[in-house]
N, C-alpha and C positions, 0 to 999 in steps of 0.2 A: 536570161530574159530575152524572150523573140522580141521581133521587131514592132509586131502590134503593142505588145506592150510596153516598148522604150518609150520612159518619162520623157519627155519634152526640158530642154535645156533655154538659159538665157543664153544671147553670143555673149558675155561678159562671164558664163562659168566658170572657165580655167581664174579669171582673174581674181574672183572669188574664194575659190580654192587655195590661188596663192598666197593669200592672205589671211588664211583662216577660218574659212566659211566653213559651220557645220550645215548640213542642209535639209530641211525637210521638204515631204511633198504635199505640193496643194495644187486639187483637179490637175491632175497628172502632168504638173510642172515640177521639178527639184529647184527648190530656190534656197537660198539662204536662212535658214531661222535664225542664225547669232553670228559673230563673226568672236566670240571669246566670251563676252560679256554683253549679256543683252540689259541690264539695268544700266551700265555706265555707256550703252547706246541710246537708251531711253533717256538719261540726265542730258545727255548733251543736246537733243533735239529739243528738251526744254530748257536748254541755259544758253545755247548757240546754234546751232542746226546740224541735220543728218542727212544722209542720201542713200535711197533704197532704189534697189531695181527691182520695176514695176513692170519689165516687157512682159510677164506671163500676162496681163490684164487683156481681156478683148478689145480687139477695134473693128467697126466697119465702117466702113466710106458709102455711103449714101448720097448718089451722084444722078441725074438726070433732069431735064426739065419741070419736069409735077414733080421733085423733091420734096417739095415745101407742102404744097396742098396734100401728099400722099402722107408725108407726117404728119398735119396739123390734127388729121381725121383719125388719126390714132394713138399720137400720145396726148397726156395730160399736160405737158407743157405746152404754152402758147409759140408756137414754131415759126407763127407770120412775124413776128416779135424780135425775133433772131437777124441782128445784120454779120456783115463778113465782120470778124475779132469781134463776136461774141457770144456766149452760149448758156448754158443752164442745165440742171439737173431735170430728170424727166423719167416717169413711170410708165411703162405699159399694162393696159389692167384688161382683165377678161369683161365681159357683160355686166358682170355680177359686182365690179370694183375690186378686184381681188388682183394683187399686183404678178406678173408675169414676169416682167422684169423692170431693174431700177439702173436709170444709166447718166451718166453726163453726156453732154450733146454741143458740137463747138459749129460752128457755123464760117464758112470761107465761101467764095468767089462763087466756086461752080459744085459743091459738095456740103454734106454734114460729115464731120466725125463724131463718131460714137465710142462711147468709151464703157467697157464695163466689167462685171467679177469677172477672173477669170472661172474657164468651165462654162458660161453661160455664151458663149459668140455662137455656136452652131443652132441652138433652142430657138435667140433671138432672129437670126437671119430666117429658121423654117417659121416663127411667128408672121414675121416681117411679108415674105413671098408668099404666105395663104390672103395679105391682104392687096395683096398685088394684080392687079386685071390689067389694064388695057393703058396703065397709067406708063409713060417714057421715066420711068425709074430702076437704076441700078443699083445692086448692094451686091459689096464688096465683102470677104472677110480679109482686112489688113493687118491680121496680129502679126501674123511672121514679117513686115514688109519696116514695120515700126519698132525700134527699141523705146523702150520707156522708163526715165529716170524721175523722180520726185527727191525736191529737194523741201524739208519742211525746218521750220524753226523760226524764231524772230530774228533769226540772222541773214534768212536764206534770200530776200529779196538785194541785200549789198552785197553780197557772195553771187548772185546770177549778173545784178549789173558790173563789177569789177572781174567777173570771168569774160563776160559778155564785149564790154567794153560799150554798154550801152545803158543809157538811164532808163529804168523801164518806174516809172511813176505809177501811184499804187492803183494797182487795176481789181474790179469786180471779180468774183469768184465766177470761173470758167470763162473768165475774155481771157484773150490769146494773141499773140504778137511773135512773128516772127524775127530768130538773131541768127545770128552767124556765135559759133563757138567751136572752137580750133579748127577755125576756115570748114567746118560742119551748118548746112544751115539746118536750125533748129524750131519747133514750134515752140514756145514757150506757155503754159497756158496756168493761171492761177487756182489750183486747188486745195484744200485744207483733208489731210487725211488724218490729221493727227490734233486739231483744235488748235494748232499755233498756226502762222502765216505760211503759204506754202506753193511750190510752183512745179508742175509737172512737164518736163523736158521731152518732146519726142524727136525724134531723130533717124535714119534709115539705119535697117535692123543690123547692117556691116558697119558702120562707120558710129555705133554708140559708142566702142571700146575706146572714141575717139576724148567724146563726152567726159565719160566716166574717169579719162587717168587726168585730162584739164580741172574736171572739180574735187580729183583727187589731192590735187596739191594746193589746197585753198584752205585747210584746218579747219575740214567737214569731215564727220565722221560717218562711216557706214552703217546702216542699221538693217538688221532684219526682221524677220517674220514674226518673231517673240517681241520684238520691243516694239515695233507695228501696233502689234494687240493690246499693248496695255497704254498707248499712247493714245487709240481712235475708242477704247473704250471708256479711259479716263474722260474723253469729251464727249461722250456720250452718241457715237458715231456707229450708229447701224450697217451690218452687213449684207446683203443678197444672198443669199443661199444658208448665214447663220442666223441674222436676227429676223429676218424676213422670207417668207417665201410664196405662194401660191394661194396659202391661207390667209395673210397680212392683206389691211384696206390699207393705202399708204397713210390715211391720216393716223391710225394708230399709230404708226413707230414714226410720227411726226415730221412728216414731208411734206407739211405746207409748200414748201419753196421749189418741189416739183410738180407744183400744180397752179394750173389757172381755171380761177373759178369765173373769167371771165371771155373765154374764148367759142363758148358755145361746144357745139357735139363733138362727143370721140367716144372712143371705146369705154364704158363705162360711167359715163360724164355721169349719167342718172342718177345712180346707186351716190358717187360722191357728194354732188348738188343737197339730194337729201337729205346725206348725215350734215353736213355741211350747214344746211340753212334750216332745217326741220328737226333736227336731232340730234344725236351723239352719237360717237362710238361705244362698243360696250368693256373694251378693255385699254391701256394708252402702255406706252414704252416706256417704262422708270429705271429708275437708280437706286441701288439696296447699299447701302451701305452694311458690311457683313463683321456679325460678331466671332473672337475665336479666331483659329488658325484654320480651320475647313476649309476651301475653294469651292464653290460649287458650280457644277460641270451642266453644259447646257441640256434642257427638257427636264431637270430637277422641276419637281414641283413646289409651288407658293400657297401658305396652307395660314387659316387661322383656326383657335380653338375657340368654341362659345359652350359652357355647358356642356365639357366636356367631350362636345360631339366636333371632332375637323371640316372643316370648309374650306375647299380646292376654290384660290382666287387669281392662279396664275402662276405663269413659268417662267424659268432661266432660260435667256440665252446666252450670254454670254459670261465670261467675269476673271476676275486674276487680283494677282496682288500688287496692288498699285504702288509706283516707287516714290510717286509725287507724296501721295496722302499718310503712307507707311502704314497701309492696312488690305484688305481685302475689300472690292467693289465687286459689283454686278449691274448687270441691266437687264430685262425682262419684260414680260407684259404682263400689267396688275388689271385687276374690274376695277371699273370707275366706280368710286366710296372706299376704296380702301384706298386708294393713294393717295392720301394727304400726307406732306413732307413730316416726317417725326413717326409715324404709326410706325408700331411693331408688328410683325410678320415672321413667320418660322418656314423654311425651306428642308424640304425630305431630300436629302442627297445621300443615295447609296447606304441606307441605314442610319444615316447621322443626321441629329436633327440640329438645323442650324440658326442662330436666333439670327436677326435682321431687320434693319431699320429702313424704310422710305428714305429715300434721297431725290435732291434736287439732279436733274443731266443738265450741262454734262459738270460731273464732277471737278472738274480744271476748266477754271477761268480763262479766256484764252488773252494771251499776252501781247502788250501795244509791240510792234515793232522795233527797234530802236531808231530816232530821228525822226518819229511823226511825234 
């Protein structure tokens, strides 16, 4: 393997290896998929909590005077809105509403951090510098500069404050607070990857291994890439580049909560406002629950029969065998009239034709804390 082509490693690797990690690749990262058993990774993050390393994810730093105003005019989220320790989820859309990219977005002193799939930071940054003229704004790419740990489960908010050695009281999804953790300062930021309560750790990309052996000995367990997916799919939690892409309006795969409908212009506002106040969309992001032992693999198609004759009403994106429900799920995009919860529907996967039920997302309920 030449050099252009060496996968991209976390600094926490070897550590991973030491312990077991089989690893797969994603956008030309080697990360962990299991560490032995990715189901009895998956139970613990919903009976206690897990911790996965996230540094493959992209970051930019978005730093300059017209920050603010250079954002507000371009994403979907209300960006004047944003003080220092706090942030929000937020879409970039072309003209047309069609999302470009999907990202979280934290807000400090003199910068924004952005957070998003990995694979997608270099797309982002050349979107970002075509909208860029005359305005005093800087964009960074910080992925190598940051490690990044997520700690998810209803245990992990008294697991971060008894590591931490700090009370952190229950904060909005993407507010942020900075701690110190094994003499490491750390951002702390609240996000949910997995439908349970959850807090993402970033830290200087030398000094995570520091992080990771501190919450190592806290009776947290590691989780990879495989228990990952069936944790944010059980909650019904869309991905950039799987469940979403170029062709997605974000209200379809249901992004209310990266968008403000009351911020006036940006890229796209139009097309949104529209559907938004004038219309619908013509397809929405569901939950199948699947009959049978089949899994069915994403771009499968969502088919009814009437008289005989089939009717294409939607596709797979995602799906697995859930450990919570003890069945197989999925999630997808169905036409609006055929998604009412309980309808039957048949999916063409690779010759096999699969029965399947409409489901409500996300399929797991998500779980109070313990002590609220």
């Amino acid at each position: 393997m030449n050099q252009d082509t060496q996968m991209k490693q976390s600094p926490l690797y070897e550590i991973h290896k030491s312990i077991g990690a089989k690893f797969t690749e994603i956008h030309g990262w080697e990360i962990p998929a299991h560490y032995g058993d990715p189901v009895a990774e998956h139970v613990a993050v919903r009976s206690n909590a897990g911790i996965m390393d996230m540094s493959h994810r992209g970051k930019i730093r978005v730093s300059g005077k017209d920050r603010t105003k250079f954002l507000q005019n371009i994403l979907s989220q209300d960006i004047n809105k944003l003080t220092p320790g706090t942030g929000g989820h937020a879409t970039l859309l072309n003209t047309k509403g069609h999302m470009l990219a999907y990202m979280r977005i934290y807000s400090d002193e003199d910068s924004f951090l952005i957070d998003t799939e990995p694979g997608e930071t270099d797309k982002l940054i050349q979107i970002l510098n075509r909208y860029l003229f005359r305005e005093d704004v800087k964009i960074e790419d910080t992925t190598l500069k940051y490690g990044l740990l997520t700690v998810q489960g209803p245990n992990s908010r008294e697991i971060i404050c008894r590591i931490s050695g700090t009370d952190i009281k229950e904060m909005e999804e993407c507010s942020h607070v900075n701690l110190t953790i094994n003499n490491i300062n750390c951002r702390i930021a609240r996000t949910t990857y997995t439908g349970e309560e959850g807090y993402s750790i970033y830290a200087p990309w030398d000094s995570i291994h520091g992080v990771w052996e501190t919450m190592g000995g806290s009776e947290i367990t590691p989780f990879g890439h495989n228990a990952f997916e069936t944790l944010r799919i059980e909650a019904g939690i869309p991905l950039y580049s799987i469940d979403m892409d170029e062709d997605t309006i974000p209200i379809e795969a249901n992004l209310d909560h990266a968008i403000s409908y009351t911020k006036g212009c940006y890229v796209g506002q139009e097309t949104i406002a529209r559907i938004k106040f004038k219309g619908h969309v013509n397809r929405t992001l569901t939950g199948f629950s699947i009959e049978g032992d089949i899994i069915p693999v994403k771009n499968d198609r969502i088919y009814t029969v009437t008289e005989n004759t089939e009717h294409d009403i939607g596709v797979i994106t995602s799906a697995c065998f859930s450990p919570t429900l003890n069945k197989s799920i999925a999630i997808g995009y169905l036409r609006i009239g055929y998604n009412e919860p309980g309808t039957e529907v048949c999916i063409d996967s690779k010759s096999h034709k699969i029965s399947a039920v409409v489901a409500v997302i996300p399929f797991y309920k998500i779980s109070k804390p313990q002590g609220d």
